[in-house]
C-alpha positions in Angstrom: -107.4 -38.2 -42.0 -104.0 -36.7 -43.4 -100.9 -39.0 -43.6 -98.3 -36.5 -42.2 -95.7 -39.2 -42.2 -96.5 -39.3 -45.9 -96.1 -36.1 -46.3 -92.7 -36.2 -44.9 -91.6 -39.1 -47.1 -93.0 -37.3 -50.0 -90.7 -34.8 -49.4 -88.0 -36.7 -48.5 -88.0 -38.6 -52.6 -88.4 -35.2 -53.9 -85.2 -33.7 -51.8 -83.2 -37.0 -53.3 -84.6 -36.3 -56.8 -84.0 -32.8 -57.1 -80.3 -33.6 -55.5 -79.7 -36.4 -58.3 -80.9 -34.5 -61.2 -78.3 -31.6 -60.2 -75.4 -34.2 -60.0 -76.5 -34.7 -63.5 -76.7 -31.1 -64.9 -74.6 -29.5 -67.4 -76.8 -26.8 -68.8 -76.5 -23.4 -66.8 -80.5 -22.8 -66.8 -81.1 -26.0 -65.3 -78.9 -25.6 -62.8 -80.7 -22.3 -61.9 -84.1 -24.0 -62.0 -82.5 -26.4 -59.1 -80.8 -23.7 -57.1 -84.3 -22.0 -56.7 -86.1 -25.3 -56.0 -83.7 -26.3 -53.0 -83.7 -22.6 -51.6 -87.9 -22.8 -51.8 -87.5 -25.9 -50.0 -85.0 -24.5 -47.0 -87.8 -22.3 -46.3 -89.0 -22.6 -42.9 -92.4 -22.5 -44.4 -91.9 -25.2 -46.8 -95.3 -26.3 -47.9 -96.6 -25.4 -44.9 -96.5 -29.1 -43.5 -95.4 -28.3 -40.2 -97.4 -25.3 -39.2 -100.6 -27.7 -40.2 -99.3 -30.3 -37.8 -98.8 -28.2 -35.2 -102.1 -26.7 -35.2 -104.3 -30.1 -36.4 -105.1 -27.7 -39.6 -106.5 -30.3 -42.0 -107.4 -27.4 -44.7 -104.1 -26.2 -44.1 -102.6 -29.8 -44.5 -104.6 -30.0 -47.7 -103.3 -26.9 -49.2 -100.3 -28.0 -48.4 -100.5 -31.6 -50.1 -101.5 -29.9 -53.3 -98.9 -28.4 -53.6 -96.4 -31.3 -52.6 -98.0 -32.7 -55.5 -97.4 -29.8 -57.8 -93.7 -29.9 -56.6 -93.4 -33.6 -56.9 -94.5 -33.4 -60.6 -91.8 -30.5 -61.1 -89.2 -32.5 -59.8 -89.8 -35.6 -61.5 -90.0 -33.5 -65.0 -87.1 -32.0 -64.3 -85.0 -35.6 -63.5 -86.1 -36.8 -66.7 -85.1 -33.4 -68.6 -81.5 -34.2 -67.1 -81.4 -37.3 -68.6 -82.1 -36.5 -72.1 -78.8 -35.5 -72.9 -77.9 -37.4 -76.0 -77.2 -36.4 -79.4 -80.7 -37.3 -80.4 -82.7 -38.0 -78.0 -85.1 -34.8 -78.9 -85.8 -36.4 -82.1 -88.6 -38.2 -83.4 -88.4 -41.8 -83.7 -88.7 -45.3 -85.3 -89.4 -48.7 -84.3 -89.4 -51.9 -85.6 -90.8 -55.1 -84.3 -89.8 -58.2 -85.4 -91.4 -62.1 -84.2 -88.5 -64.6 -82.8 -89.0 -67.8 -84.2 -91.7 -70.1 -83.0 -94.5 -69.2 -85.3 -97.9 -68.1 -84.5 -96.5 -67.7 -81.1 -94.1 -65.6 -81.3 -96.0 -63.5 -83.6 -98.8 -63.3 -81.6 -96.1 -61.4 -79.1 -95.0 -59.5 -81.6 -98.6 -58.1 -81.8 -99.1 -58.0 -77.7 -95.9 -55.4 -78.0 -97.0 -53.6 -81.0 -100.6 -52.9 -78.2 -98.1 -52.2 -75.7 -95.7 -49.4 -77.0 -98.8 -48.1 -79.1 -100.2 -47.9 -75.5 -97.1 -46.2 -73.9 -97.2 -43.5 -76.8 -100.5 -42.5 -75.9 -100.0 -42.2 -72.3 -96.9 -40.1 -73.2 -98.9 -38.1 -75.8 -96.6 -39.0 -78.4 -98.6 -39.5 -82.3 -98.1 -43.0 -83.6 -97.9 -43.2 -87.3 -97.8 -46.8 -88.9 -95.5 -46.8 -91.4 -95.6 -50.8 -93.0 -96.8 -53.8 -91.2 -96.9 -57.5 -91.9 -99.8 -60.1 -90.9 -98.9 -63.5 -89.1 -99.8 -66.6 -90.3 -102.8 -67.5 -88.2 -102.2 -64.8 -86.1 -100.7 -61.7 -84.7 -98.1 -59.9 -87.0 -94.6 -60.8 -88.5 -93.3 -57.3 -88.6 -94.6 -53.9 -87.8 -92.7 -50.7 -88.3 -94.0 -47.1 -87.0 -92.9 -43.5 -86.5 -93.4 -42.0 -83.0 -93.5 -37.9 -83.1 -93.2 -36.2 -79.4 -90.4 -34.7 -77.1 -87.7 -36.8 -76.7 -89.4 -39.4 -78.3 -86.3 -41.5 -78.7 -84.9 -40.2 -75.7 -87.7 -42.3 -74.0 -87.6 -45.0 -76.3 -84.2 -45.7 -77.2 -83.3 -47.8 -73.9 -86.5 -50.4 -75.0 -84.1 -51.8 -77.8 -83.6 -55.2 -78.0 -85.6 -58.7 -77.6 -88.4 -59.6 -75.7 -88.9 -62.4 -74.1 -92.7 -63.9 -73.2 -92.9 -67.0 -71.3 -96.9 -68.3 -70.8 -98.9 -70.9 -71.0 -100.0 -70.7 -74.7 -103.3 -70.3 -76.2 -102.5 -71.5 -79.7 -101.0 -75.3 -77.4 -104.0 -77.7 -77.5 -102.3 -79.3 -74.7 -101.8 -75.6 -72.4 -97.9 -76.5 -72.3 -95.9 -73.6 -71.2 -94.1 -71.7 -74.2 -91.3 -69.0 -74.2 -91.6 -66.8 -77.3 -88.8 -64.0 -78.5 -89.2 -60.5 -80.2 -86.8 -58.3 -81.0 -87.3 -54.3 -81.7 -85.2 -51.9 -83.4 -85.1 -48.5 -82.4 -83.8 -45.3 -84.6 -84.2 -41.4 -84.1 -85.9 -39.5 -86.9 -83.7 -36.9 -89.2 -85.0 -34.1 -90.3 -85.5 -33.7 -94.0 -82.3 -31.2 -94.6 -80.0 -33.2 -92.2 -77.2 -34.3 -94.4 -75.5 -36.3 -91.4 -75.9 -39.5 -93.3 -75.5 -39.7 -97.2 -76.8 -42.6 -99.3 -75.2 -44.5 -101.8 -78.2 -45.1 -104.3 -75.8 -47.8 -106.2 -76.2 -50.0 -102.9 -79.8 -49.4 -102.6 -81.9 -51.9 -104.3 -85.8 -50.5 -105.0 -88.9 -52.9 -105.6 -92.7 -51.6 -105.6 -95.8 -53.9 -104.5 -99.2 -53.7 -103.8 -100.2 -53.1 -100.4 -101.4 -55.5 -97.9 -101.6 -56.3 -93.9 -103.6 -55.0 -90.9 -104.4 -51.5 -89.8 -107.4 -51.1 -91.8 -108.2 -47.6 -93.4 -104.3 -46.9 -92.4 -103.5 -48.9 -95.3 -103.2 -48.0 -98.6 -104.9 -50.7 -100.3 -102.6 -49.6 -104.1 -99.8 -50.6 -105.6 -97.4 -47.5 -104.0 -96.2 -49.4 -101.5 -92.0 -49.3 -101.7 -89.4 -51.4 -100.3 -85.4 -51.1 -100.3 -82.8 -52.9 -100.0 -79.0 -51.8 -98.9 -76.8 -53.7 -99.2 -72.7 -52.8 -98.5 -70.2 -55.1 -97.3 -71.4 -57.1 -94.3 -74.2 -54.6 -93.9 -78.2 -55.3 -95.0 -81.0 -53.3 -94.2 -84.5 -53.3 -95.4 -87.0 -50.7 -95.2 -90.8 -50.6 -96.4 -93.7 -48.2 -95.9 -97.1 -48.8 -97.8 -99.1 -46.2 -96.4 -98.5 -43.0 -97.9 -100.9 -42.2 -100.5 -98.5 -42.8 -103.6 -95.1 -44.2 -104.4 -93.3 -41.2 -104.6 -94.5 -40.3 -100.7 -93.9 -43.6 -99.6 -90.4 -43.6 -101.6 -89.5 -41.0 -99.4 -90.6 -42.4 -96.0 -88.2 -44.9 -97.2 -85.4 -42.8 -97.7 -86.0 -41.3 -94.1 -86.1 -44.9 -92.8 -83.2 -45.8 -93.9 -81.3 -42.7 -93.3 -82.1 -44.0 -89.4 -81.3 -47.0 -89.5 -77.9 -46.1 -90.5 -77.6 -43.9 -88.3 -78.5 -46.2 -85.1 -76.2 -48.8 -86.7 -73.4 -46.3 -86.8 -74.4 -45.4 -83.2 -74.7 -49.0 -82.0 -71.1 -49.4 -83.1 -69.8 -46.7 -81.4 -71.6 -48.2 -77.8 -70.0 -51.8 -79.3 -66.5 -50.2 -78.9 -67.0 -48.9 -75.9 -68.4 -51.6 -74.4 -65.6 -53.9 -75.7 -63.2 -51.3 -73.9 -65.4 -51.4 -70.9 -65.5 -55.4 -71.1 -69.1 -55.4 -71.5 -71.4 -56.7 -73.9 -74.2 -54.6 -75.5 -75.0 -56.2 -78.6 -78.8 -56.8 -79.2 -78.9 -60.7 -80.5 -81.5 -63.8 -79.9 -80.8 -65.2 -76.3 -79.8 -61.9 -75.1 -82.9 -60.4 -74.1 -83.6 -57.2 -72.4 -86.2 -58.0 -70.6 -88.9 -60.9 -69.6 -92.6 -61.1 -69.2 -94.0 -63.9 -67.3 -97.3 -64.3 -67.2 -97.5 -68.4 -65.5 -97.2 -70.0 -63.2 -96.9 -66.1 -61.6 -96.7 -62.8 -63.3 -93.7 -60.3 -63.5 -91.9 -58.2 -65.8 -88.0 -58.0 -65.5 -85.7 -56.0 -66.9 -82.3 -58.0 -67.2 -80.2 -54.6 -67.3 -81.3 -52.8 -64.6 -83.0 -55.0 -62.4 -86.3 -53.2 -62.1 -89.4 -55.7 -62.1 -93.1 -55.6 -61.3 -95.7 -58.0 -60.9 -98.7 -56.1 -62.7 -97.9 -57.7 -66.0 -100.9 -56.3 -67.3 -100.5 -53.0 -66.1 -97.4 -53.1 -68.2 -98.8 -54.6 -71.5 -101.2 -51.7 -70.9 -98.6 -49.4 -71.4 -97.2 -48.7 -68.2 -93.2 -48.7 -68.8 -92.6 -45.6 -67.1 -90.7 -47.6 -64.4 -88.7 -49.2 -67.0 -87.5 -46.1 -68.8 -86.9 -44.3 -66.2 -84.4 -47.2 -64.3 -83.0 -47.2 -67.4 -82.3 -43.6 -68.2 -81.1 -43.3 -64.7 -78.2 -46.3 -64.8 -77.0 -45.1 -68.2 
């Protein structure tokens, strides 16, 4: 049985999305690709919805649905494309998880949202590199660090900086007490190699070399090439590590990259700092400031604090399903 009604309100979400994304458009060809979309759909033949009505045509109503679809997924690609408009947001990027305090708790979460954004990449089709990573205690990690290649990469990712907050029942409590456990991640674009946007200062860079160690197996380079720096300048520190290039002088220069990034999203965050002190907002990304919260007792939602988008399929979402998420979050900013 076909769902005209659905139909109609299928077409009705695409009309508002194709309207929204031309609010948003500043780039002549896009604004082309929307003038020909909303002339197609002033047709009088629009996906032939309601000649099939008319006639009880179910092959016709199928046809037509197929290509709703087709139209629906043009639409929605097109939004997004609209909303990559910052300075970097076609670049690679890299993240960096971080556990709260609270132990193997917190760095069992850490580990839940390392699976989760490893998850999201794949779904995206984006190539996850690991680039260092730190074992917990008893469990879970400390620390992971990784380089996500794809379109827009950080475009997509760079709203899902920030801490995490878990709240559960734990596994690790002998006595099933409720927990709430904190991570933060750090997210950077990716410079090219010949991008001479940011310069270091080797004199504040401080170098040290160490065996490998942690989790991911084979994707660690069990040698003593793995690198770690230091910079340190004023009130600023920033440490980088990668261990699994096959020899110092590769991972030396994974480092380099690193940290060229990180500087660059710290110059970046200050800029959104000023003008969110001019705005009389705050953006700063600090413990008890969390982005978003993942409840899994005594019911189960994930809640993003900025925009107000939740769900309840928390494991849907640890699974990798953030689109929600990154879109609200494109669209408010």
């Amino acid at each position: 049985m076909i769902d005209f009604e659905q139909y109609s309100q299928d077409i009705a979400a695409i009309r508002k999305s194709i309207l929204s994304a031309g609010e948003a458009l500043h780039v002549d060809h896009m604004r082309e690709q929307i003038e020909e979309m909303t002339e197609e759909m002033n047709q009088p033949e629009f996906v032939m919805l309601d000649l099939a009505q008319e006639e009880g045509d179910e092959a016709t109503a199928e046809e037509a649905g197929q290509e709703l679809a087709a139209l629906k997924e043009a639409a929605d690609t097109l939004e997004l494309e609209t909303l990559m408009r910052g300075d970097y947001d076609n670049n690679n990027a890299i993240l960096s998880l971080h556990a709260g305090a609270g132990g193997t708790e917190a760095q069992d979460w850490t580990q839940m949202l390392y699976r989760m954004y490893t998850r999201y990449c794949e779904r995206m089709g984006f190539q996850v590199k690991v680039l260092d990573i730190l074992d917990g205690d008893e469990a879970g990690l400390k620390s992971a660090t990784f380089e996500v290649d794809g379109e827009n990469a950080y475009g997509f990712l760079r709203g899902e900086k920030g801490v995490h907050r878990l709240v559960r029942i734990s596994p690790f409590d002998a006595n099933a007490r409720r927990h709430t456990s904190f991570a933060s991640l750090d997210v950077a674009p990716m410079l090219e190699d010949d991008n001479s946007e940011i310069e270091i200062d080797m004199k504040y860079v401080r170098v040290d070399t160490y065996h490998s160690s942690g989790a991911g197996g084979q994707n660690v380079n069990k040698t003593s090439s793995a690198v770690r720096m230091t910079y340190v300048k004023d009130d600023v520190t920033i440490v980088v590590a990668c261990q699994t290039e096959r020899d110092q002088v590769q991972n030396r220069a994974t480092c380099l990259k690193m940290l060229k990034s990180r500087l660059l999203e710290l110059r970046e965050r200050e800029k959104e700092e000023q003008m969110a002190d001019i705005k009389g907002e705050m953006k700063k990304i600090e413990w008890g400031s969390q982005i978003r919260s993942y409840v899994f007792q005594p019911y189960t939602m994930v809640k993003d604090h900025r925009t107000g988008y939740e769900v309840g399929s928390i494991d849907d979402v640890m699974n990798g399903n953030l689109e929600g998420f990154v879109t609200a979050y494109l669209k408010m900013q």
